[in-house]
N, C-alpha and C positions, 0 to 999 in steps of 0.2 A: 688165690682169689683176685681177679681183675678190679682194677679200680673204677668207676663209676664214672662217666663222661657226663660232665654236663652240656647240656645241649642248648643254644641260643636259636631261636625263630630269625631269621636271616633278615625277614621283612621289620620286626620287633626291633632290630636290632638298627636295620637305617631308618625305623621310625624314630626309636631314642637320638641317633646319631645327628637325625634334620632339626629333632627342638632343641639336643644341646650345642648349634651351630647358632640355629634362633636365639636363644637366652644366652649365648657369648656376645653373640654381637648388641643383642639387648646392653648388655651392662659396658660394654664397650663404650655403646652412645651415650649409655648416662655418664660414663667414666669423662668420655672427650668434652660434655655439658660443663663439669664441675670443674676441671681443669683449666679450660675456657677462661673462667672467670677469675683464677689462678694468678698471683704475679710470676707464678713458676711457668706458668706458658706463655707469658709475655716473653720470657729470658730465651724461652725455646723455640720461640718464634722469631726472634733475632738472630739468634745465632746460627736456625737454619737459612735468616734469608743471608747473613754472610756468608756461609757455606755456599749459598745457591752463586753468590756474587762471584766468591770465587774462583764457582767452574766456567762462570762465563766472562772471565777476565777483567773483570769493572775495577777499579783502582779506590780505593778505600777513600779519597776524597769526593768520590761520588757522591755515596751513599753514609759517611761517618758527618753530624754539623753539632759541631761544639762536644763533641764524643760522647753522642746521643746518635741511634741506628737511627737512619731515616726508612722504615720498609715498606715505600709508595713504590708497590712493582711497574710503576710508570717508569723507573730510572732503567729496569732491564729492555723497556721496549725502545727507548731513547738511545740506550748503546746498543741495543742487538743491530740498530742502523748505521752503527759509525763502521768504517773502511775497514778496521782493523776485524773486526768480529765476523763483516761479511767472510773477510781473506778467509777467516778461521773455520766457518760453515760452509765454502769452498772445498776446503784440503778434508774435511770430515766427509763432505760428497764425493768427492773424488777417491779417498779409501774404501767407502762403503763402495761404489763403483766396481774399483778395482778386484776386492772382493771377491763381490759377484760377479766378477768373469770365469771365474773357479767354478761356482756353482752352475748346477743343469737340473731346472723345474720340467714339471711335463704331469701334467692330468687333463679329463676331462675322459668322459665316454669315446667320444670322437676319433680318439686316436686307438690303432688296433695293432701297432710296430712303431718302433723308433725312427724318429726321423734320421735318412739316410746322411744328413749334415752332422749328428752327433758323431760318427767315425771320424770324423777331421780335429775333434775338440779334445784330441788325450792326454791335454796338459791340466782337466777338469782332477776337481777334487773332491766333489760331490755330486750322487746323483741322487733326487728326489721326484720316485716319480708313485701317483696314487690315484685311487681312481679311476683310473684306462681298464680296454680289453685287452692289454696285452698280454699274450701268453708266454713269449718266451724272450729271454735276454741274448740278446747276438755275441757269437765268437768273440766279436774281436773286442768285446771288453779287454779280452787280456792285453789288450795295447795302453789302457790305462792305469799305467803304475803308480803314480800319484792320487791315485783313489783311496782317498781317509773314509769316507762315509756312504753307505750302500741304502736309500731307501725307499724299498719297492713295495711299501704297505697298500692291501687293498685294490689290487689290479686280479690279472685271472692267469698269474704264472703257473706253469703245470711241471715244471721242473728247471734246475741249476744248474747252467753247462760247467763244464769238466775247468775249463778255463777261468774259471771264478778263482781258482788257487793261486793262480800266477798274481794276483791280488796282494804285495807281502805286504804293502803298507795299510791296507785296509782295517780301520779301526770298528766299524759300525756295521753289523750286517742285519736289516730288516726287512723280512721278506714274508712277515705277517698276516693274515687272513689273504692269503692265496689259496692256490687249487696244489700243495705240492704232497707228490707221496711219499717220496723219498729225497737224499740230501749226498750228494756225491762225497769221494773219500777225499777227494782235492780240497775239498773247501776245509780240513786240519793241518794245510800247507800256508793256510793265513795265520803264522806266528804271532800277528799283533793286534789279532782281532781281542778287543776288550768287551762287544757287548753284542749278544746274537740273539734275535727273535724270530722263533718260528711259529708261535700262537696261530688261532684261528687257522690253521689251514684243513684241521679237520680229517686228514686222511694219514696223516705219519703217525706210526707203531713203529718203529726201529732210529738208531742213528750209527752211522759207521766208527770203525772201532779208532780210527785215522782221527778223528776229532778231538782224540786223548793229548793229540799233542799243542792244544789251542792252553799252554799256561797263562798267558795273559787275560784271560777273559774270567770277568769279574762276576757279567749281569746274562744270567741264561732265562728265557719266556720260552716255556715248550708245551701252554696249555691251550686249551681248545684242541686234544688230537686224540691220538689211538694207544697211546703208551700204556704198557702193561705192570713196566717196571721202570725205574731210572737206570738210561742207560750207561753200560760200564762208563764210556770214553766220558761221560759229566761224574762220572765217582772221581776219574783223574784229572779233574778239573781244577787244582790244586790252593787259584788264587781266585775261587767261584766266591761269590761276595750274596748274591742274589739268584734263587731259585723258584721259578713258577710250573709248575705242572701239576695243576690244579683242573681240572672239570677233564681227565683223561679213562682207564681202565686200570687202575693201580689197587691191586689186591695185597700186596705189603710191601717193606720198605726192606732196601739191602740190611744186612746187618751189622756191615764194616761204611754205614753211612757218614759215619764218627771222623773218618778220611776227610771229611770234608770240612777240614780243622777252619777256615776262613770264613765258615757260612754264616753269612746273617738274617736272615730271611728265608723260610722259605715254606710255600704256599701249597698247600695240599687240596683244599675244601673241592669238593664234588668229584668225588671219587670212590673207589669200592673197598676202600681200608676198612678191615676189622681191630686191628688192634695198630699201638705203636711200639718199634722197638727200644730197648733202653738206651740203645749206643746213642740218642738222641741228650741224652743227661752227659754226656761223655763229649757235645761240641759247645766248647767255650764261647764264641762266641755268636752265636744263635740266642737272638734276641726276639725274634717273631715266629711265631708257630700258628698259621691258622691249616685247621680243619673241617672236615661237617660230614655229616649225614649219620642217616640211622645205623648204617651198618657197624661204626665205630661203641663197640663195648668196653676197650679197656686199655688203660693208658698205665704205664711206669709212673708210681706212685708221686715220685722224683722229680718229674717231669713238674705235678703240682705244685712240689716245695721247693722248686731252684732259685737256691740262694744267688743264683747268675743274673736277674733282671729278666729271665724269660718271662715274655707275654704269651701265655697259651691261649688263643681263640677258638673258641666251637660254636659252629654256626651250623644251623640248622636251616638244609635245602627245602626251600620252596616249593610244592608241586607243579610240577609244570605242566598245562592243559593239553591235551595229544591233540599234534594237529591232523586234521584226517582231510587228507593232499594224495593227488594219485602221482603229482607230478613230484620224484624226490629231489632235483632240482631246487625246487619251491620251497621243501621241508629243510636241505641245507644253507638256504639263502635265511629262512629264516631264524634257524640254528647261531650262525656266521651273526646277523642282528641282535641277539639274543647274547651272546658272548661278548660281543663288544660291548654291549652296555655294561654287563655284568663286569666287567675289566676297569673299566672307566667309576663304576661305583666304588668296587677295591679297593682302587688307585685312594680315591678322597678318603674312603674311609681308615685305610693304612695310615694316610697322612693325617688323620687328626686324630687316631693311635699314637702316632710321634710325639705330636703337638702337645698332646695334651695325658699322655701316662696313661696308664691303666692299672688298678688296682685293687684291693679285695673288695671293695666298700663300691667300686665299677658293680664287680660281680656280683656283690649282694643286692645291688639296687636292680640290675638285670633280674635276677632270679624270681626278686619278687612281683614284677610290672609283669613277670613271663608268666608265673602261678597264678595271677591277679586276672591275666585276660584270657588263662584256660575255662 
């Protein structure tokens, strides 16, 4: 006998989420009121303005008279002007500067190709580029080997040339709400890649079996696409930290998932799971479990009572209104809108899962706002 999914209304649920954001920060203010008046935040307010002091090199007979804090922020604008401090915000410009000679920004609709001056730059260490039409990344990337960070979120790439492998130092590959169908076998020749997004491109079902060899990679995003199952080469993913393939075609879960001894997170909801399997009680350190939809009947008992700190979430999808569009174009553009928010919601709502625990007395008061406003 299957165990009984509870199900949470999705909308219910970043309902409760936005008042108990409102009524934290409510008692916040009364908190920061009451303190205020506090000799304990007078002490705390001294000691950060010496802290502040400090970092900005003020010399303790500034601001110390009769060893009493003087904290009239007039004395940091007094020396932020003295010689010594300019020198200081000098060589802090001139670092951030130098920097940024590494880096290479690039957005705007406007542009449809890389400007032909980036082939001359392959001493860059990042590229950050979003929002363009462009479709495709040029060969000769492979001439920059000092590339730590890939980010081509939100442009209209349609595929990964071959030569993205020759990459060994590449730490970051985002290539997110693109146009991509598939993912070359080279790109599991990036040994040092730690964190790879393919979200939002809406058209990948498969990954090559060559990506089994990506150990280093911590943080895998594979949702918004076509996946039916998780692919092998992420079962060998062995140092995978963080899993997303969530809103895909997932009908069940491997059942040697348990392989995935490092996992701690990982995100399922909108999807076409009927049941979950137990090797799921079986990964130590899996901490977050969300999933949703109707289709989910029955969960390993286990899963409920994990003495491990597991957070199991079940949320219940929204329906979503059909848009009736001749042009499908139109219907994917506003799929791709629709995903992103929904990611960006997650995101906060994970984080104040973190923030702030979850636990039976969560659930119980959910259950009953949930039966409350059936």
């Amino acid at each position: 006998m299957g165990h009984q999914v509870i199900i949470f209304d999705f909308s219910v649920i970043r309902g409760l989420w936005e008042t108990r954001v409102k009524e934290s920060k409510e008692r916040q203010k009364k908190e920061k009121e009451r303190l205020e008046k506090s000799s304990l935040e007078k002490i705390k307010q001294e000691w950060n303005f010496i802290l502040e002091c400090r970092k900005k090199g003020i010399p303790p007979s500034k601001y110390l008279k009769n060893g009493f804090v003087d904290t009239d922020e007039k004395i940091w604008d007094a020396y932020e002007k003295t010689p010594q401090l300019q020198k200081r915000h000098d060589l802090s410009d001139e670092a951030k500067k130098e920097r940024n000679k590494f880096i290479f920004h690039l957005s705007g609709e406007q542009w449809m190709e890389f400007p032909d001056s980036l082939k001359e730059k392959i001493y860059l260490k990042e590229w950050h580029v979003y929002n363009t039409l462009i479709q495709t990344i040029p060969a000769y990337i492979a001439l920059f080997q000092d590339l730590r960070v890939l980010e081509l979120s939100k442009n209209q790439i349609n595929h990964l040339p071959v030569e993205i492998g020759c990459l060994r130092n590449l730490k970051v590959l985002n290539v997110s709400f693109n146009n991509l169908k598939s993912v070359p076998p080279e790109l599991g020749d990036c040994e040092n890649l730690e964190k790879l997004d393919l979200s939002g491109n809406m058209e990948l079902t498969e990954l090559p079996f060559e990506l089994s060899n990506l150990k280093q990679v911590t943080v895998v995003d594979m949702s918004a696409n076509k996946f039916h199952s998780i692919p092998i080469c992420v079962l060998r993913m062995s140092n995978l930290q963080w899993l997303d393939i969530s809103s895909n075609n997932l009908n069940d879960l491997p059942e040697d998932i348990d392989r995935l001894d490092q996992l701690q997170t990982l995100l399922l909801q909108k999807n076409k799971l009927t049941y979950l399997p137990r090797a799921l009680v079986n990964m130590p350190k899996l901490s977050l479990l969300v999933v949703s939809g109707d289709d989910l009947v029955e969960i390993p008992t286990a899963i409920c009572e994990s003495a491990t700190g597991l957070k199991f979430v079940s949320l219940k999808d929204s329906p979503v209104e059909t848009i009736v569009c001749k042009d499908t174009e139109e219907i994917t553009e506003s799929e791709r809108e629709r995903e992103q928010y929904e990611k960006e919601f997650m995101k906060a709502y994970i984080e104040d899962l973190k923030e702030r625990g979850i636990n039976t007395s969560d659930y119980e008061f959910l259950q009953k706002h949930i039966s409350s406003s059936e």
